[in-house]
C-alpha positions as CSV (number, residue, x, y, z in Angstrom):
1,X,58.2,-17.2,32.2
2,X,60.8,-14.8,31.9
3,X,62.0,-14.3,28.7
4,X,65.8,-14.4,28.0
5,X,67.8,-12.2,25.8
6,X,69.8,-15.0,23.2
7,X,69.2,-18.4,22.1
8,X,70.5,-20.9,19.8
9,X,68.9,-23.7,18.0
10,X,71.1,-25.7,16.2
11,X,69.9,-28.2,12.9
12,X,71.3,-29.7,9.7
13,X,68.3,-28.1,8.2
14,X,68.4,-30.8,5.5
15,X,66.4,-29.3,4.3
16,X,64.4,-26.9,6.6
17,X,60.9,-28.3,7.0
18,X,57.5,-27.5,9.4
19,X,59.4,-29.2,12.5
20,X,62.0,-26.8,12.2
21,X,59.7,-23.9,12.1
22,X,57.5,-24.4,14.3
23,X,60.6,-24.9,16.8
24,X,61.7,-21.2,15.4
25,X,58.6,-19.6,16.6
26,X,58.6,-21.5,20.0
27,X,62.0,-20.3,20.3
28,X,61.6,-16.9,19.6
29,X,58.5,-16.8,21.9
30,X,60.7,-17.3,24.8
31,X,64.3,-15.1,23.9
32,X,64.3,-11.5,22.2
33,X,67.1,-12.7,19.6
34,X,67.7,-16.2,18.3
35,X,71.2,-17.5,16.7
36,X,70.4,-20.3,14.2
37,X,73.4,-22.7,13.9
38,X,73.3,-24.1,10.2
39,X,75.0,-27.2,11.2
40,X,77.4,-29.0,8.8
41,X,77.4,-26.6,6.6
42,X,80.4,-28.4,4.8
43,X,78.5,-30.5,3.4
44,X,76.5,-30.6,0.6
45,X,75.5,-33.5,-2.4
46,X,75.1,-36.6,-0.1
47,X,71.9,-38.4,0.9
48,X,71.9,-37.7,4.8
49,X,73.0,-33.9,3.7
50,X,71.9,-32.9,0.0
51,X,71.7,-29.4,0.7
52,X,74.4,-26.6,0.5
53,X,75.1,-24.4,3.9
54,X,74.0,-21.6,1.1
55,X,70.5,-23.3,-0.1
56,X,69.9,-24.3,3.6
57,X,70.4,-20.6,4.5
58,X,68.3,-19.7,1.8
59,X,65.3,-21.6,3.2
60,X,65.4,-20.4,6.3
61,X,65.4,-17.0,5.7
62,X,62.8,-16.9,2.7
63,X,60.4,-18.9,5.1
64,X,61.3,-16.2,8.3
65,X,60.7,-13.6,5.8
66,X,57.0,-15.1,4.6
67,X,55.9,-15.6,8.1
68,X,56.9,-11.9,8.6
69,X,59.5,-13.0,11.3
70,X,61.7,-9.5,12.0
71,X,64.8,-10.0,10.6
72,X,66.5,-8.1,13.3
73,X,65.5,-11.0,15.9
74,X,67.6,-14.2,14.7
75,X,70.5,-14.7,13.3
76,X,71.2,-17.3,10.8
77,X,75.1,-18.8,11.2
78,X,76.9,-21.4,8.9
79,X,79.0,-23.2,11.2
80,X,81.4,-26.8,9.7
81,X,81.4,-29.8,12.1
82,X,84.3,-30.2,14.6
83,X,86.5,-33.0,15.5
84,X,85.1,-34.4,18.0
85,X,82.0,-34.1,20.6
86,X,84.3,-33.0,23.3
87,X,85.5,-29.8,21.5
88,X,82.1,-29.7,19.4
89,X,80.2,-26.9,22.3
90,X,83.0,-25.1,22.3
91,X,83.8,-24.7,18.9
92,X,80.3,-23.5,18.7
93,X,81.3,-20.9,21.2
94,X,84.4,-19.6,18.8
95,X,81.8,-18.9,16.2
96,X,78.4,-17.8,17.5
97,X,78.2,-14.5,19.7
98,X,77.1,-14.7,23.7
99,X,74.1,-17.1,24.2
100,X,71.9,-17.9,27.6
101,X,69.6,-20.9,26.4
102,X,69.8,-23.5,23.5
103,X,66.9,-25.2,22.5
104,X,66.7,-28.5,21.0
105,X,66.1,-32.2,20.4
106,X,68.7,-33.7,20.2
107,X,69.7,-36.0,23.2
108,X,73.6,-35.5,22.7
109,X,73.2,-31.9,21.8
110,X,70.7,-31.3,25.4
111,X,73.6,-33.8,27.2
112,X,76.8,-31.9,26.2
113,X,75.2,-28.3,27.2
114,X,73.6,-29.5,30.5
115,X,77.0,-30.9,31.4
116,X,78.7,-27.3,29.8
117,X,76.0,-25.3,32.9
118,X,74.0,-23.8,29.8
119,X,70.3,-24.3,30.4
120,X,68.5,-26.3,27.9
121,X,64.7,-26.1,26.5
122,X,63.5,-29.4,24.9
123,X,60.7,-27.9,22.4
124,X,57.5,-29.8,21.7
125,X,57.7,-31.6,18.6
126,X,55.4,-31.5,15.5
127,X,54.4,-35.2,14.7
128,X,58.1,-36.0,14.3
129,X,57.7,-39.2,12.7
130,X,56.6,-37.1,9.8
131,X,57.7,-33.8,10.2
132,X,61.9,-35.2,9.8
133,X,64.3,-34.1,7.3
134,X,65.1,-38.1,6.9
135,X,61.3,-38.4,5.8
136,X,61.4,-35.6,3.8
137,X,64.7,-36.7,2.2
138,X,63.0,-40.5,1.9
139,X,60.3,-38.6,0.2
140,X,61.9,-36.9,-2.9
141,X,64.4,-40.0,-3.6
142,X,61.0,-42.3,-3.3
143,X,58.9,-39.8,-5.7
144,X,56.6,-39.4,-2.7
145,X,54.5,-36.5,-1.0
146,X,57.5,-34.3,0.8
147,X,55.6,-30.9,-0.2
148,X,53.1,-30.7,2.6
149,X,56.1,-31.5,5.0
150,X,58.1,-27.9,4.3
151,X,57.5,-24.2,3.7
152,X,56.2,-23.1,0.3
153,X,59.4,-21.1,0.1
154,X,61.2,-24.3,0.9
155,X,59.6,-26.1,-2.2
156,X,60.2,-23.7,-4.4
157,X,64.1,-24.0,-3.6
158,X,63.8,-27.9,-3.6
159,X,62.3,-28.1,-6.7
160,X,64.4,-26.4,-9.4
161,X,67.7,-29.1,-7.6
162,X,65.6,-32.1,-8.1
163,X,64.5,-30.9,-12.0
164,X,68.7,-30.2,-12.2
165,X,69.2,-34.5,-10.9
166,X,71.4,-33.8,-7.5
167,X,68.8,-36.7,-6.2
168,X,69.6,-39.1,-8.5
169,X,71.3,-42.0,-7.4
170,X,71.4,-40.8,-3.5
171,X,70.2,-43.3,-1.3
């Protein structure tokens, strides 16, 4: 397979778990430099996105950093929603330097950049019934096991905003 120059993978990151990594490293297996698109980034203190752009960020890079990912191959981008999913790729394109290939899951996000002519990789997913920032989220509202499902680095970001209460009362 020849390996492209850019890519982009685009998430919520709410918050940054296993899934999300391992679709880092298939990414970067396949492209020399990787854009990550921090998605929403918004919005913050809400149950579907409890995270700040700044924490989620955070996470990211502290977990690229302990699996002694070079920094100088991705590049991690805030980026708010647009107004609409007509506009949305090309908003995207205002903010995020010269791509080839995106890489995701997402059926809508895979539709609107086939239809754009920008070639799309569908990664392999890790037990995604598990590995989902919903169960994750699901997790540390319920009091449940959501540590195995993220980075060490991850945890230790989550755990001092739970101790502080910014879960209580989401659902």
């Amino acid at each position: 397979m020849k390996q492209r120059q850019t890519g982009i993978f685009i998430g919520r990151f709410q918050p940054f778990h296993l899934g999300h990594l391992e679709t880092v490293k298939f990414a970067l297996e396949r492209v020399k430099h990787l854009y990550i698109v921090v998605g929403s980034s918004q919005k913050s203190h809400e149950f579907k996105n409890p995270f700040t752009a700044g924490e989620r960020i955070l996470m990211i890079r502290n977990t690229l950093n302990a699996e002694r990912v070079d920094p100088s191959r991705y590049l991690i981008i805030p980026v708010p929603d647009a107004t609409g999913h007509a506009v949305w790729t090309a908003f995207i394109d205002q903010v995020v330097p010269k791509y080839e290939v995106v890489f995701s899951s997402d059926r809508l996000t895979l539709q609107l950049y086939k239809e754009k002519g920008v070639p799309t990789i569908e990664p392999p997913l890790l037990d995604r019934p598990k590995f989902s920032a919903t169960e994750v989220r699901k997790r540390i509202i319920e009091g449940g096991k959501w540590k195995a499902l993220v980075p060490l680095s991850v945890v230790r970001i989550i755990d001092p905003i739970i101790a502080k209460g910014r879960f209580d009362g989401l659902e």
